[in-house]
N, C-alpha and C positions, 0 to 999 in steps of 0.2 A: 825822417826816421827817428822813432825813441828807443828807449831804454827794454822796451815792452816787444820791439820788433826784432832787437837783437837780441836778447835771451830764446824768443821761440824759433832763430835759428841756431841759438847753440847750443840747442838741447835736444834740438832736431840732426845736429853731429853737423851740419851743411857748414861746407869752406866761407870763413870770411875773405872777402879780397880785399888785400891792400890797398890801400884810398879810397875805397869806397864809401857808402854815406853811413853803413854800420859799421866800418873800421873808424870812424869819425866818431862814431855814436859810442863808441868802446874807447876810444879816448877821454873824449867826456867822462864819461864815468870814474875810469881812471883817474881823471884829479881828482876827483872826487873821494874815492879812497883815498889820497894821498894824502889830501889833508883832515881825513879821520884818522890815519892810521898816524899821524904825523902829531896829531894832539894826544890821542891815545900811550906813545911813545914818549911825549916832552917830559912826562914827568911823573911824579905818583900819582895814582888815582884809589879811592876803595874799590873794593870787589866788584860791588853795584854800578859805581862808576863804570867801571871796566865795561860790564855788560851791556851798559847802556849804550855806551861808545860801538862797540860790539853789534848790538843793534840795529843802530844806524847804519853801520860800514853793509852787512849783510840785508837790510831793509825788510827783516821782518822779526820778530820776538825772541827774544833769548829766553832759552827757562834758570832760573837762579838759582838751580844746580851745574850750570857751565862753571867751570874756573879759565880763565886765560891767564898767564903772566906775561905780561909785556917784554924786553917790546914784540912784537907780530907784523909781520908787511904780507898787506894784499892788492894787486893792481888792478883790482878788479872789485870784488867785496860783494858784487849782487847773484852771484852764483853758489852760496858756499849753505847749507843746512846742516844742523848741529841737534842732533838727539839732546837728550837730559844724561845730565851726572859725566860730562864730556869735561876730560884737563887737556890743554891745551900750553904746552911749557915754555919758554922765553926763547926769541931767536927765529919761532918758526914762518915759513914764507909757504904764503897760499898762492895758485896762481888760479885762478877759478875759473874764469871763463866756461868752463866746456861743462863745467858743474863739478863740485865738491859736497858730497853727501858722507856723514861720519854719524855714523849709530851711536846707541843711546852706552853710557859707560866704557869710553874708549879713553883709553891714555895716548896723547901724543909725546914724546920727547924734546928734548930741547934742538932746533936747531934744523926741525921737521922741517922738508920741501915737497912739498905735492905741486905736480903740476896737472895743466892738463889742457895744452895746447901744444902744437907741432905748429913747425914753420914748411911750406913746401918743399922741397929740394931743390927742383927745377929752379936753378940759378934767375931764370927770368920770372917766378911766381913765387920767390923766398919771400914778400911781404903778405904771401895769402897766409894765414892761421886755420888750423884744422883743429876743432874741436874735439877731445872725447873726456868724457866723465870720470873720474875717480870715488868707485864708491866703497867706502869702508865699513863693516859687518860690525853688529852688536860687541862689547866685551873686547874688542880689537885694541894691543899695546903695542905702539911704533918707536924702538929705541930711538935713541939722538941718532942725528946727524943721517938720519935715511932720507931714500929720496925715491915717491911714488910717481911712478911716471905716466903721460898720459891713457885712458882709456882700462886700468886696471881696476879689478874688485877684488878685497879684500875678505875673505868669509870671517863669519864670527868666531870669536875666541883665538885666532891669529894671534903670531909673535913675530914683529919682523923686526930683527938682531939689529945692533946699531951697526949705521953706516953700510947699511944694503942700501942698493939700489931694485928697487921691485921694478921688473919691464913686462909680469906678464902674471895673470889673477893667480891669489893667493887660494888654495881651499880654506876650507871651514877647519880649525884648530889645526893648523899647520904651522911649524915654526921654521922660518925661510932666514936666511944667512946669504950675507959674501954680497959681489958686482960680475956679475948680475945675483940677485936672491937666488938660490936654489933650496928645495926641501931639504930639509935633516933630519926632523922626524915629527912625530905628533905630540902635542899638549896632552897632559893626564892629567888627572886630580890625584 
């Protein structure tokens, strides 16, 4: 099994099982992030640097309108796509797997947790992981300390308040507050 057979089943939403030869395969990978995210973090880098580190971790092009500020931890890093003009602010933790898609001019906050993997419940299948995707809309600003949880879409020009927890898709310019996020009202100009 590679890197290439576990993505098209976690994009395809299909359960990983615990010890299996793609839960091994997604290990892999994982150190692998670990120690980009882990140089990435050791110390300063220029902007470029960043992106390039960045990069790597995601394995394919940043455009050099992204900003990150370090540090950032992802256990995962091959799942995660990043539009243009995308801030990305210090503290935040990807959990990718199941896929992470954030549109193009989106502000993250400090301290951001996207996830977007579930463990079974079934005490005897709590090592299987269940994928689902977190995808975030054009124009989209996520306060600090929120936390996107798996299989959510977020529409464009969204506001979700610091320290929500989103459990279920945002509309299109809706500003969502509180644990769980609930609507308050809509974005104007």
């Amino acid at each position: 099994m590679e890197l290439i057979d576990l993505l098209r089943e976690l994009d395809a939403g299909r359960t990983i099982t615990g010890a299996s030869p793609l839960h091994e395969v997604m290990h892999r990978t994982s150190q692998e992030a670990l120690r980009i995210t882990g140089e990435l973090n050791g110390g300063y880098h220029e902007p470029q640097q960043v992106r390039s580190l960045l990069a790597e971790l995601i394995g394919k092009p940043v455009d050099e309108t992204v900003t990150l500020f370090p540090p950032f931890s992802s256990d995962f890093g091959k799942n995660i796509t990043l539009g243009r003009r995308v801030f990305i602010n210090s503290g935040c933790k990807f959990q990718d797997q199941g896929g992470i898609t954030i549109g193009d001019d989106c502000l993250i906050g400090h301290n951001v947790v996207i996830a977007t993997l579930n463990h079974d419940l079934a005490p005897s299948r709590r090592g299987d992981l269940h994928p689902a995707p977190v995808v975030i809309g054009r124009n989209v600003w996520i306060g600090a300390n929120a936390t996107i949880l798996p299989g959510v879409t977020i529409g464009e020009d969204a506001v979700i308040g610091a320290a929500s927890v989103v459990t279920k898709d945002v509309p299109a310019r809706a500003i969502v507050v509180g644990s769980p996020a609930r609507f308050v009202r809509s974005v104007s100009d």
